[in-house]
C-alpha positions as CSV (number, residue, x, y, z in Angstrom):
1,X,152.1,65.2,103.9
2,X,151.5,68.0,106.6
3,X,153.3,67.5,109.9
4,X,151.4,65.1,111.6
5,X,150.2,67.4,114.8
6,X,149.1,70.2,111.8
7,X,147.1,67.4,110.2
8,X,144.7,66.4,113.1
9,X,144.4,70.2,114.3
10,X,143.3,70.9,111.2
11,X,140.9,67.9,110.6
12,X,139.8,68.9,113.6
13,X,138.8,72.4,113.1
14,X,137.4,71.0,109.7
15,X,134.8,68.9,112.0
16,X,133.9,71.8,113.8
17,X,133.1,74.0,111.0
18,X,130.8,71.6,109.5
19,X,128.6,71.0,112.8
20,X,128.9,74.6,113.4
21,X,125.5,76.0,115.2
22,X,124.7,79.1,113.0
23,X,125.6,76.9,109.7
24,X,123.6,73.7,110.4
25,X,120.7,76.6,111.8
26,X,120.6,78.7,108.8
27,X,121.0,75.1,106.1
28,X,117.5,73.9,107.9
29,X,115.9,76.8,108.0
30,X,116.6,76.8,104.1
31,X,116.2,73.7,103.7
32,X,112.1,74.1,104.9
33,X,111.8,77.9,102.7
34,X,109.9,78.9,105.4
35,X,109.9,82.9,106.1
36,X,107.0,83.8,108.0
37,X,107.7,86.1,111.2
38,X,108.3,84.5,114.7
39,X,109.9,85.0,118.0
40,X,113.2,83.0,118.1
41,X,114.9,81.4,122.1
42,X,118.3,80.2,121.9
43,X,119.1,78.1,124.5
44,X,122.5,75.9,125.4
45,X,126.4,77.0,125.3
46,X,125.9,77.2,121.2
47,X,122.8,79.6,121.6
48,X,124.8,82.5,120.0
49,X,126.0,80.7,116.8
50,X,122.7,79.0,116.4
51,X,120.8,82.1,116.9
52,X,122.7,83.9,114.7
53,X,121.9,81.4,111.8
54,X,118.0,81.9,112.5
55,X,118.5,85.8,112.4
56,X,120.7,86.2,109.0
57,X,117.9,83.6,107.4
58,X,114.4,85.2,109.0
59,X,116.1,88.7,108.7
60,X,113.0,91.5,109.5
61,X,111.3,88.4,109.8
62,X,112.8,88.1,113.6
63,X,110.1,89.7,115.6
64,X,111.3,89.1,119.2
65,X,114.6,86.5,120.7
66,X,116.0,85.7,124.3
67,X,119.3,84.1,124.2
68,X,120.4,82.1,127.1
69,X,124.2,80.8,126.9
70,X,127.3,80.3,129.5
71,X,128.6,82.6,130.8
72,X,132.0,84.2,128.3
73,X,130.1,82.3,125.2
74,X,128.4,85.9,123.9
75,X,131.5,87.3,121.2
76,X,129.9,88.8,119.4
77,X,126.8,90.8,121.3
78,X,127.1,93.9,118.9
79,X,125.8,92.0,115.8
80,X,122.6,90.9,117.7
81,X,119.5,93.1,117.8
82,X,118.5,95.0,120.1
83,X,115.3,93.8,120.2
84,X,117.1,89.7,121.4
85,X,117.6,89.8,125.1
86,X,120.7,87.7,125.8
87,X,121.3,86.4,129.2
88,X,124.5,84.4,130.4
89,X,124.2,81.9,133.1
90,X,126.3,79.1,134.7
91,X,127.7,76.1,133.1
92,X,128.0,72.7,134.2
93,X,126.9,74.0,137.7
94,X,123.5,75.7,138.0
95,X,123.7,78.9,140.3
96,X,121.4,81.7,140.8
97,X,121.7,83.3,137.3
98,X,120.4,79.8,136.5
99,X,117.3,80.6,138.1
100,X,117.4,84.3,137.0
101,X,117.8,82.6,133.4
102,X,114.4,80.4,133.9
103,X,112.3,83.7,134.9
104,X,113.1,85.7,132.1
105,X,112.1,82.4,129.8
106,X,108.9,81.9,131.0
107,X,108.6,85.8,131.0
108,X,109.4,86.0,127.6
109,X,106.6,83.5,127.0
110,X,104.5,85.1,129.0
111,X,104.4,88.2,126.9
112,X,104.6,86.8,123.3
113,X,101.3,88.2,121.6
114,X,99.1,84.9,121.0
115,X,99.3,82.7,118.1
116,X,102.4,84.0,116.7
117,X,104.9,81.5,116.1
118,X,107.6,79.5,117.7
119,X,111.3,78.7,116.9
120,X,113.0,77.3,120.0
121,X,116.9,76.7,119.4
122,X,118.4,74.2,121.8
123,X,122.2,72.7,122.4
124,X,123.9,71.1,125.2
125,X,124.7,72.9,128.3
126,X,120.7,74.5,128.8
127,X,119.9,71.4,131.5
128,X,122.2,73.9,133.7
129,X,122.2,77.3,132.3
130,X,117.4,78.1,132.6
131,X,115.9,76.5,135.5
132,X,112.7,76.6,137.3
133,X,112.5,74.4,140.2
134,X,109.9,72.3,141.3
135,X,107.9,73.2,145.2
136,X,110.1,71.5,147.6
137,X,114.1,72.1,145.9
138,X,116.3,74.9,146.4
139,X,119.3,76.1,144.5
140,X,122.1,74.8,147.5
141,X,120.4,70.8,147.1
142,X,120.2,71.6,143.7
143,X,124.1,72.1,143.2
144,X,124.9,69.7,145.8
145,X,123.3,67.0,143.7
146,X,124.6,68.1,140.3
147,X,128.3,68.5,141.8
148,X,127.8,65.1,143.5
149,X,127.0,63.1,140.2
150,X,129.6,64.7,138.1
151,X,132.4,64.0,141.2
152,X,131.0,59.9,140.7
153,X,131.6,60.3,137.3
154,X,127.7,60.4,136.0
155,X,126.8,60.5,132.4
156,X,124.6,62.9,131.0
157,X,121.7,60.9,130.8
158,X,122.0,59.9,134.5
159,X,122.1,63.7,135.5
160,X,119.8,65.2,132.6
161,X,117.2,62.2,134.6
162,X,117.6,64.0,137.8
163,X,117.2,67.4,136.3
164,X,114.4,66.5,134.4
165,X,112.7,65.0,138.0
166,X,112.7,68.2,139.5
167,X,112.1,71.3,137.1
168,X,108.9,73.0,136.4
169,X,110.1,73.1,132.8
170,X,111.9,70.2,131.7
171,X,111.2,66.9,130.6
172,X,108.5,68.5,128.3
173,X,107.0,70.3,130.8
174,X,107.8,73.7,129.1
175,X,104.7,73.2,126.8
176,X,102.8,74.5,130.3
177,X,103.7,78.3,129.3
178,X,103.8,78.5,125.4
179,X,100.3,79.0,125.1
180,X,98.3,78.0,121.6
181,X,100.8,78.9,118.7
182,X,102.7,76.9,116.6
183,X,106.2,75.4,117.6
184,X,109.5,74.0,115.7
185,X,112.5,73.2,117.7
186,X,115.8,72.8,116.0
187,X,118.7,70.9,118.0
188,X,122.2,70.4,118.3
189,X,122.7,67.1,120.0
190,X,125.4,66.8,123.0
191,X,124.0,63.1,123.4
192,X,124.4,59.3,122.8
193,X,121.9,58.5,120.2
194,X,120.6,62.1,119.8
195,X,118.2,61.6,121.9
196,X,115.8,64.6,121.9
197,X,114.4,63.9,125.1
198,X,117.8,64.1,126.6
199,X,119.1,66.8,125.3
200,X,118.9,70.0,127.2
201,X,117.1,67.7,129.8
202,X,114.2,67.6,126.8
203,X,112.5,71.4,127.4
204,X,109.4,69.8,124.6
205,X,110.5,66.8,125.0
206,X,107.8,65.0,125.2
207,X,105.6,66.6,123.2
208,X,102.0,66.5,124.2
209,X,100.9,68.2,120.6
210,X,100.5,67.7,117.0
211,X,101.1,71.2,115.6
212,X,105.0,70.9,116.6
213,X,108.2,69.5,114.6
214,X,111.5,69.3,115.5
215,X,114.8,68.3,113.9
216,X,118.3,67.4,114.9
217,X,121.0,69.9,113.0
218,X,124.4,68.7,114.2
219,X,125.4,65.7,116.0
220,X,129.0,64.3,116.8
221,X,128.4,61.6,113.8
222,X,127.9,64.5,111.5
223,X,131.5,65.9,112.8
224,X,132.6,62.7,112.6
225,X,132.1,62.2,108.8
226,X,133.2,65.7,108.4
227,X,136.5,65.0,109.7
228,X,137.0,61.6,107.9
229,X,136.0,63.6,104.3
230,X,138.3,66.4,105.0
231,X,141.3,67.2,102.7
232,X,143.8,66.5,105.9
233,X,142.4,63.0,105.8
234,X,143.4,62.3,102.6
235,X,146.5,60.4,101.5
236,X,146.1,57.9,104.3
237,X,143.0,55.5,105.6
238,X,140.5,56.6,107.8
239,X,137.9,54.8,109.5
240,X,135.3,56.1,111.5
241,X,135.0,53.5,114.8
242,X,131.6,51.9,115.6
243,X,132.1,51.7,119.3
244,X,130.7,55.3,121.3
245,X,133.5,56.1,124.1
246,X,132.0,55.7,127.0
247,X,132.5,55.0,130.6
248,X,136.1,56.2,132.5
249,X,138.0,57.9,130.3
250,X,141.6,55.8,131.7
251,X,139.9,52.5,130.1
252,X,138.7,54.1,126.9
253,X,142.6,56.1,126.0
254,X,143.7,52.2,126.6
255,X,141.5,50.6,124.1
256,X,142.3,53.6,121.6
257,X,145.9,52.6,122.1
258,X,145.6,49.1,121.9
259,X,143.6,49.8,118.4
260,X,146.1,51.8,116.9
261,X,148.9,49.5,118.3
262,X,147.7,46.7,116.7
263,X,146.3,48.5,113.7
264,X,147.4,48.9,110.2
265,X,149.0,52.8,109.3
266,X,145.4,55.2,109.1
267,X,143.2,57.8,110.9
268,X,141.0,56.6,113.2
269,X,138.1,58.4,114.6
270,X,135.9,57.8,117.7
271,X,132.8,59.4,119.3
272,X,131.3,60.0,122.8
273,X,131.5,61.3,125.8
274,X,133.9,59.9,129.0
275,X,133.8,60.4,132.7
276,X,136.2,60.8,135.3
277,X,135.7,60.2,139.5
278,X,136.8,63.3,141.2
279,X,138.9,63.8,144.0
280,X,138.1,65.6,146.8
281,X,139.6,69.1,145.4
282,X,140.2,68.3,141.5
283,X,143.4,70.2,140.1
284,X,142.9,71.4,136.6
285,X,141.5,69.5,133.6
286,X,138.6,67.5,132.3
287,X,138.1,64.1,130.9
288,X,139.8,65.5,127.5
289,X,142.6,65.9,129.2
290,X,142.5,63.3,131.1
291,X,142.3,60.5,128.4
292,X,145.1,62.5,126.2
293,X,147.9,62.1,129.4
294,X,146.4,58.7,129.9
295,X,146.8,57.6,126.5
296,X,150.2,59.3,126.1
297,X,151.8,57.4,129.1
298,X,151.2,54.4,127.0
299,X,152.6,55.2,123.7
300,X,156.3,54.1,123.5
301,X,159.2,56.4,122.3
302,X,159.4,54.6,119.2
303,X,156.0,54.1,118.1
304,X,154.7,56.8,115.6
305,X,151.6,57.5,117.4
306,X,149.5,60.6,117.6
307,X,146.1,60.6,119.7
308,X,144.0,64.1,119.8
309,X,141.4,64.1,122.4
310,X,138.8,67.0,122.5
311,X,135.1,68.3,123.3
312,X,133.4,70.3,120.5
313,X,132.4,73.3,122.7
314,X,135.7,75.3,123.3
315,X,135.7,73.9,127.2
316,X,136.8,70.8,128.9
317,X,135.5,69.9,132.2
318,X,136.1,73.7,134.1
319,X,138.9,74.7,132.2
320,X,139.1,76.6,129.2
321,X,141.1,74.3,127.0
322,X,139.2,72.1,124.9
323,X,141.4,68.7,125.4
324,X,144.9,67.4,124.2
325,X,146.6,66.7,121.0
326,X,149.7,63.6,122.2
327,X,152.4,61.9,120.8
328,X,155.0,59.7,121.6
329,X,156.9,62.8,123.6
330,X,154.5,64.1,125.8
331,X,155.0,62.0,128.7
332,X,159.3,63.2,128.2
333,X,158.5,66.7,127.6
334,X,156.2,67.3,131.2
335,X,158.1,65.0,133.0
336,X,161.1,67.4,132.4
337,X,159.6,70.1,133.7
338,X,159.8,68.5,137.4
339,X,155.9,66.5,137.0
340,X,154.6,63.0,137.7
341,X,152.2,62.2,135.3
342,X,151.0,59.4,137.2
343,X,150.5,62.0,140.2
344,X,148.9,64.4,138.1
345,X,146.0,61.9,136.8
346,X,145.0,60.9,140.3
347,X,144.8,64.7,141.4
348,X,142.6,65.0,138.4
349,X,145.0,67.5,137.5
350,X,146.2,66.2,133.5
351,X,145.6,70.0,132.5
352,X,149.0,71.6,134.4
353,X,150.8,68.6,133.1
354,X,149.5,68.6,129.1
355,X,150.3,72.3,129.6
356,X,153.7,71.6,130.6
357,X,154.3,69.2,127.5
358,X,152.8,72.0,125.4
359,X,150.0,69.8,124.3
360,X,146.3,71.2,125.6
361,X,144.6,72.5,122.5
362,X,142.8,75.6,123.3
363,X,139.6,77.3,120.7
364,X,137.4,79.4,122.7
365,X,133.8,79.1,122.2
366,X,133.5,77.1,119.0
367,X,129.7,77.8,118.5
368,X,128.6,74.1,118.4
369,X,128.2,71.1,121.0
370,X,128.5,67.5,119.5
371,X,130.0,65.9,122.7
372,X,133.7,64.9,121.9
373,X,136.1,63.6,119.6
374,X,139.2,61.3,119.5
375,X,141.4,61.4,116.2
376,X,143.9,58.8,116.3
377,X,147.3,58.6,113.7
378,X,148.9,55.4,112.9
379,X,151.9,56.2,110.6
């Protein structure tokens, strides 16, 4: 059997491939043998990759694209054509190029000849990155309110709510500048229940006409039963946990503990999406993080316990490391290096500690956004 840290890396990375944006894009678009010409808008931190599975299946079929993703999530800009504008904007904080981002959208609109068709590409992270506020908000209450609700520890659908309460273009409201043409949205769901509505604050969503379909191409289940059919998963038992992590991110690394504690040997597997309350100046991290030093200051020296604890789009809160991979040495190996764990999770700060115990996991931009992932070894 591979060393145990190898095996959930690379059961990890197995997940990712299989919800990855330009693969799940390019399988539907097969899927429906649909060629005909249309303009293409990528929207969310997995715009690139899901934009990129549109082109290589509509090839010369691409007549015009706008990609809007976070800022550092363009790697490849070269292979794009030139005729795809590609704006990057600001991620999970809105901020001018935010705005900037929302002009050029309903510009783009705005100048599509009539009647030619629609393919809108959306993922997580495009509630923040296009905006177009409603009469009466600026940008500074805007970011005060978005900054206040993650600080309390909001969850997406609390803040997507607010967002969709105040945009010209959210919540559905888009529909107002696509004009009479025909529309099909393809998504990559950063939400409990894949929720279209939800996700990206629901830019169609509702829909006020018949002439549109949508469809969800990746979701965190899908990574889920990736992960769990993956060659590193054999050899041992793996089940995929009913429950969806929710809530703080202290209580849910307890109850993953307490499962594989009192579990028999296997691979467990949970899906969601935490929260952690700020401090007043956070240190560095993100509820990946946070759950992994959590969970590691509760697994004894001499249990054979291994908890990974990871978001799906290359980023955890702020940072760029995507979460923590923990064992039985963690909490030894940081402490050693003159930290207090303990001091570190009230300071919101797990990230300089996990990076002391050689422990964050770090992908860069992974070209998908299925919220996150706990793998958990029993052995």
């Amino acid at each position: 059997m591979n060393d145990p840290r190898t095996r959930l890396l690379e059961m990890y990375a197995a997940g990712l491939a299989a919800v990855n944006g330009e693969q799940a894009v390019y399988r539907a678009l097969h899927a429906r043998g649909e060629r005909s010409p249309r303009h293409v808008a990528a929207i969310g931190k997995a715009a690139e990759a899901m934009f990129s599975g549109a082109y290589r299946y509509l090839c010369d079929g691409l007549r015009s694209g706008l990609l809007i993703t976070k800022q550092g999530h363009v790697t490849t800009p070269a292979a794009l054509p030139e005729s795809v504008t590609v704006i990057e904007s600001s991620h999970p904080v809105p901020d001018e190029s935010s705005l900037q981002a929302g002009q050029a959208l309903l510009q783009w609109l705005q100048n599509l000849p009539e009647n030619e068709p629609l393919l809108l590409l959306v993922s997580g992270g495009a509630s923040s990155l296009v905006e177009v506020l409603e009469e009466g908000w600026t940008l500074e209450k805007l970011q005060e309110t978005t900054q206040a609700l993650l600080a309390d520890g909001s969850s997406i659908s609390e803040i997507n709510a607010m967002r969709r309460s105040l945009s010209l273009i959210k919540g559905g409201k888009l529909w107002n500048f696509i004009g009479q043409r025909r529309v099909a949205c393809l998504l990559v769901s950063d939400v409990p229940g894949d929720d279209p509505a939800v996700i990206g604050s629901g830019l169609l969503f509702p829909a006020p006409v018949e002439d549109f379909d949508w469809e969800i191409v990746a979701s965190n289940q899908q990574m889920l039963e990736a992960m769990a059919a993956s060659r590193q998963a054999a050899e041992l038992p793996v089940t995929i946990m009913p429950e969806f992590q929710e809530g703080n991110a202290e209580v849910a690394a307890l109850l993953c503990i307490d499962h594989l504690r009192n579990s028999a040997p296997g691979i467990y597997l949970w899906g969601g999406e935490t929260t952690v309350q700020l401090p007043a100046n956070p240190g560095r991290g993100g509820r990946n993080q946070h759950l992994a030093l959590t969970a590691a200051l509760h697994i004894q020296p001499d249990e054979n316990l291994w908890l990974l604890a990871a978001g799906t789009d290359g980023t955890d809160g702020v940072t760029e490391d995507t979460g923590a991979l923990v064992d039985n040495g963690t909490a030894k190996r940081g402490s050693s290096q003159n930290l207090d764990p303990e001091a570190c999770l009230q300071a919101a700060d797990a990230g300089t500690f996990l990076d002391a115990s050689c422990d964050l996991i770090h992908t860069g931009p992974t070209g998908t956004n299925v919220m996150d992932v706990v793998i958990g070894l029993k052995l």
